[in-house]
C-alpha positions as CSV (number, residue, x, y, z in Angstrom):
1,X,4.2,-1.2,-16.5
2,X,5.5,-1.1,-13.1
3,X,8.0,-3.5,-11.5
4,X,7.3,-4.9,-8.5
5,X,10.1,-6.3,-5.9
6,X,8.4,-8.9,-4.2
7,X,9.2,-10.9,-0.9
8,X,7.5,-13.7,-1.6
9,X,5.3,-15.5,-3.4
10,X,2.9,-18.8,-3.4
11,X,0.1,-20.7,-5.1
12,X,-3.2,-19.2,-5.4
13,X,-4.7,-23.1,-5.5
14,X,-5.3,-23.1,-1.9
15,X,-8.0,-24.5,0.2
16,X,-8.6,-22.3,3.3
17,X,-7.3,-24.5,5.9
18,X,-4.0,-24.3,3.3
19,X,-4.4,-20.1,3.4
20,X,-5.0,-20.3,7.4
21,X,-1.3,-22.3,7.5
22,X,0.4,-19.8,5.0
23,X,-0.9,-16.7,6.4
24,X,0.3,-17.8,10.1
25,X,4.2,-18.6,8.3
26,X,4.2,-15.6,6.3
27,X,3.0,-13.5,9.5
28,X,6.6,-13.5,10.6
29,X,8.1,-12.4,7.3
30,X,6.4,-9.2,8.1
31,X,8.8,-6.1,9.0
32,X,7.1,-3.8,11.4
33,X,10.0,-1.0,11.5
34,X,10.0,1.7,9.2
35,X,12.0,0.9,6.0
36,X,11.7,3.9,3.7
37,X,12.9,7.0,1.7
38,X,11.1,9.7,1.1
39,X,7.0,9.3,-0.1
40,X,6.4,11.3,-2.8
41,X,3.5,9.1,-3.7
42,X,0.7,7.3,-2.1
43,X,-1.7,5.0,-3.6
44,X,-4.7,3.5,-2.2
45,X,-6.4,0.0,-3.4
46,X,-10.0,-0.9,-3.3
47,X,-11.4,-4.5,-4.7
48,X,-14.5,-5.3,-5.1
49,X,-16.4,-8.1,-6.6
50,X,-19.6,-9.4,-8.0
51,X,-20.8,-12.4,-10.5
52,X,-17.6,-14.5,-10.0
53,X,-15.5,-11.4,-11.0
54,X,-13.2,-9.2,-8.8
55,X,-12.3,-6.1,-9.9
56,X,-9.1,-4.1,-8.3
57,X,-8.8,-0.3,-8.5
58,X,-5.3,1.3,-7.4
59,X,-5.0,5.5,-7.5
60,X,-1.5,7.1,-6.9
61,X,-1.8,10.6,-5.5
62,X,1.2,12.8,-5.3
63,X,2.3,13.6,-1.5
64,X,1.9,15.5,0.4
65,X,-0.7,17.3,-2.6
66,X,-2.8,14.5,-2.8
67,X,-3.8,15.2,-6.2
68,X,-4.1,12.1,-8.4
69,X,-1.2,11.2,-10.4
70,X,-1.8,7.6,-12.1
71,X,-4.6,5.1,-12.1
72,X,-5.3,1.4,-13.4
73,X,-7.9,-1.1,-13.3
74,X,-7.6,-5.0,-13.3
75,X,-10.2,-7.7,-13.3
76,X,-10.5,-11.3,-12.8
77,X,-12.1,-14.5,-12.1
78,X,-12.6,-14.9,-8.9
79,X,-10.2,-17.9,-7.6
80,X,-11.2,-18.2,-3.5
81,X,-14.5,-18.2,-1.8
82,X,-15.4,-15.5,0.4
83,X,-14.0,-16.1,3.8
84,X,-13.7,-13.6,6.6
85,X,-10.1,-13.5,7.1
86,X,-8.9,-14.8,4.6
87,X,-10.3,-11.8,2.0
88,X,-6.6,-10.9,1.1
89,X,-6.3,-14.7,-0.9
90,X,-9.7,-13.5,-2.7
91,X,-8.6,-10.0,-3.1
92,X,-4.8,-10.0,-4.1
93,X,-4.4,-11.4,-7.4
94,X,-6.8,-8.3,-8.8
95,X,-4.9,-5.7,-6.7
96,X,-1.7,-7.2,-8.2
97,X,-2.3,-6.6,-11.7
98,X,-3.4,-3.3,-11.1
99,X,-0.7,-2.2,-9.5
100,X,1.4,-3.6,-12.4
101,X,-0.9,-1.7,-14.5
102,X,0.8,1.7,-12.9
103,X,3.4,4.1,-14.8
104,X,4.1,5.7,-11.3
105,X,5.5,4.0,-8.6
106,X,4.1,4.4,-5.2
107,X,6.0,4.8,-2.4
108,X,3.5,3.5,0.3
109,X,0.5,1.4,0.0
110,X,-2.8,2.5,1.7
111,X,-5.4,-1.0,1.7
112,X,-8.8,-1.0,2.6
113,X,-8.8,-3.2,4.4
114,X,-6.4,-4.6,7.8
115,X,-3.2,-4.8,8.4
116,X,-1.8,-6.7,11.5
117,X,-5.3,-6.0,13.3
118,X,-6.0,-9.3,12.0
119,X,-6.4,-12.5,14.1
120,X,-3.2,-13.8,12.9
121,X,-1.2,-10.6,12.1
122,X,-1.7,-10.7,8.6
123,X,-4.6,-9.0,6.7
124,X,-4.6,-7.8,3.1
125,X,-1.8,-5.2,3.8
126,X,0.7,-7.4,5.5
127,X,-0.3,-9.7,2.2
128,X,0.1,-6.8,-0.1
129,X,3.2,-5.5,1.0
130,X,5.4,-8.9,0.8
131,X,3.8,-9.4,-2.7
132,X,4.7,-5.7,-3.4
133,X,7.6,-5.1,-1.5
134,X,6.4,-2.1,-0.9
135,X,5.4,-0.3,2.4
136,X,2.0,-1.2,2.9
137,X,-0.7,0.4,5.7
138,X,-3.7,-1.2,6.7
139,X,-6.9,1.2,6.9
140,X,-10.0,-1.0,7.5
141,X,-13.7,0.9,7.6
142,X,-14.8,-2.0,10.8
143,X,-12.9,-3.6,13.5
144,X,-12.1,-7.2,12.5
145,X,-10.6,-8.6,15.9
146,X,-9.3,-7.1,19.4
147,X,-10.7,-4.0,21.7
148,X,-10.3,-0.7,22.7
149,X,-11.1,1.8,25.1
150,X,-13.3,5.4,24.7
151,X,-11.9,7.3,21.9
152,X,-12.9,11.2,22.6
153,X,-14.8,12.9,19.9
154,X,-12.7,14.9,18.2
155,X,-10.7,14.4,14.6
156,X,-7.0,13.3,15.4
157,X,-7.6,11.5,18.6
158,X,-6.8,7.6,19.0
159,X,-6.7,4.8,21.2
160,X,-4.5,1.5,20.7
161,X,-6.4,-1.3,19.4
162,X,-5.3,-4.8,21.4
163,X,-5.6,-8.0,20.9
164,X,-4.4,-10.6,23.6
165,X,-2.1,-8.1,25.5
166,X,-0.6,-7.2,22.3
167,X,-1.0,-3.7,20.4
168,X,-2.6,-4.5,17.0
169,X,-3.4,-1.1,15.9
170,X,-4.6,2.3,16.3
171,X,-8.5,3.8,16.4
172,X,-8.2,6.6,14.8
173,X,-10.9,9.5,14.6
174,X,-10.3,11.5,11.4
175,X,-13.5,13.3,11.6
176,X,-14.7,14.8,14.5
177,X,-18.3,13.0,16.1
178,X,-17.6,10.2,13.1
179,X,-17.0,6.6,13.4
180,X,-13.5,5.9,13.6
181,X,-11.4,3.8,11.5
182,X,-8.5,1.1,12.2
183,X,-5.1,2.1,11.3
184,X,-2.3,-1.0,11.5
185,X,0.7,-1.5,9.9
186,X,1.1,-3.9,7.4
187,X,4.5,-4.3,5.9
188,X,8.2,-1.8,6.2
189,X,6.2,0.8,8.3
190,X,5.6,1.1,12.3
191,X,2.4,2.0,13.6
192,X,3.5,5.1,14.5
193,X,3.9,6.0,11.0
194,X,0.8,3.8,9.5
195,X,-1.3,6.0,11.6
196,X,0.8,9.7,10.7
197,X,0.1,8.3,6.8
198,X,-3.3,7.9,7.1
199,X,-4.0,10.9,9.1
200,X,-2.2,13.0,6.5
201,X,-4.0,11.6,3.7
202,X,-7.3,12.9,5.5
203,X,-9.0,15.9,4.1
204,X,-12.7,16.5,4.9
205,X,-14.0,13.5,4.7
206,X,-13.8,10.4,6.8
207,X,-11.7,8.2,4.3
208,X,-8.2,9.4,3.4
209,X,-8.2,10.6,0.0
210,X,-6.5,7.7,-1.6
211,X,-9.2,5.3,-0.8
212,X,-11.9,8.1,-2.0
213,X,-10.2,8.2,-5.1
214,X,-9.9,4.0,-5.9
215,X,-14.1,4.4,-4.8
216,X,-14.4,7.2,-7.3
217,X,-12.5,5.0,-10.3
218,X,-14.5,2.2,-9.5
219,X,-17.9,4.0,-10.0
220,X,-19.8,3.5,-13.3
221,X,-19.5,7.4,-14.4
222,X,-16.0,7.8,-13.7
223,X,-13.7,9.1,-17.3
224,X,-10.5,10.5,-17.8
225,X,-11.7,13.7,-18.1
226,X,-12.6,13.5,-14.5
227,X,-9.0,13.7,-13.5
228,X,-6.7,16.7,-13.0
229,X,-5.2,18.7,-15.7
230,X,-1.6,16.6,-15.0
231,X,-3.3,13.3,-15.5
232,X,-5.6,13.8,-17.9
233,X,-3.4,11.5,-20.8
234,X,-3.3,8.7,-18.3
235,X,-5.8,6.1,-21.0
236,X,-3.6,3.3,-19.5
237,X,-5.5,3.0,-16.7
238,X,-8.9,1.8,-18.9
């Protein structure tokens, strides 16, 4: 079981005028400067949910190999109603237990979901990372707030994502003539090195591999035999 360090913590019993309030006080707890060692592992979190249940998938890949080290799932009753956000007070408890679930400790955190390209500079990584602790990056699929200018076509380009005369975030293109996603930091890590992270955890695909592999756990046919030969013993993660 894995031992998390957390910054803070808080009730789950809250209404979401009560989450709007916290998430606007813990916004300043969050350290946007880079405060790491080395990463020698990176894991990625995806929660998803259905029938009053959530269910929270975390995979730790080694770095930079990106081949999986450790997995673990965790469900549970859903506790607060789907609010756009606010999906890190829906979404959290799950990813929590999984991550406790873990034998190997990740060094950074890669959410799907945002970071500070939130409205009020706190999505589920900036949420993650004080519960954690841990360095946390935001890599959200859609643009929840703030604009950007034309992004050329080719993989490794960016523009700065802003909100209100303030730089939120990158827009990142990790595949070349692909939609792009939105890189922000979210806790112990600058943009700069949110959007190197995410970059280097892009292989072919769109999606750095870390998310790719929390989809793959969560899909109906996925077994331990599906892992690679140095994780194939890792049951704990049923």
């Amino acid at each position: 079981m894995l031992r998390l360090n957390p910054s803070i913590s808080h009730p789950w019993d809250l209404t979401p005028r009560e989450a709007v309030v916290l998430q606007k006080s813990l916004a300043g707890k969050v350290v946007t400067a880079d405060d790491f060692g080395e990463v020698r592992f990176v894991a990625g979190i995806d929660v998803g949910w259905r029938k009053g249940e959530e269910k929270a998938r975390v995979a730790v890949l080694s770095f930079p190999e990106l081949e999986l080290a450790d997995w673990a799932v965790a469900e549970k009753e859903l506790c607060f109603p789907y609010v756009p956000g606010l999906l890190s007070f829906r979404e959290a408890p799950a990813a929590l237990e999984a991550l406790a679930r873990l034998r190997v400790r990740p060094d950074l955190l890669l959410c799907d979901g945002q970071g500070q390209a939130h409205p009020r500079l706190f999505g589920v990584a900036c949420h993650l990372g004080l519960l954690t602790g841990l360095p946390a990056v935001g890599v959200a699929k859609s643009r929840l707030c703030g604009t950007f200018g034309p992004l050329p076509e080719e993989k490794g380009n960016w523009v700065p994502l802003t909100d209100r005369g303030e730089i939120i975030g990158s827009v990142v293109r990790t595949r070349t003539g692909i939609k792009p996603l939105f890189i922000s930091a979210g806790h112990r890590i600058s943009l700069e090195k949110a959007r190197d992270f995410a970059l280097r955890c892009v292989t072919r695909y769109r999606l750095p591999e870390t998310t790719r592999w929390a989809h793959r756990i969560a899909s109906e046919g996925f077994q331990p035999k599906d892992l690679n030969d140095s994780s194939k013993e890792l049951s704990h993660g049923r």
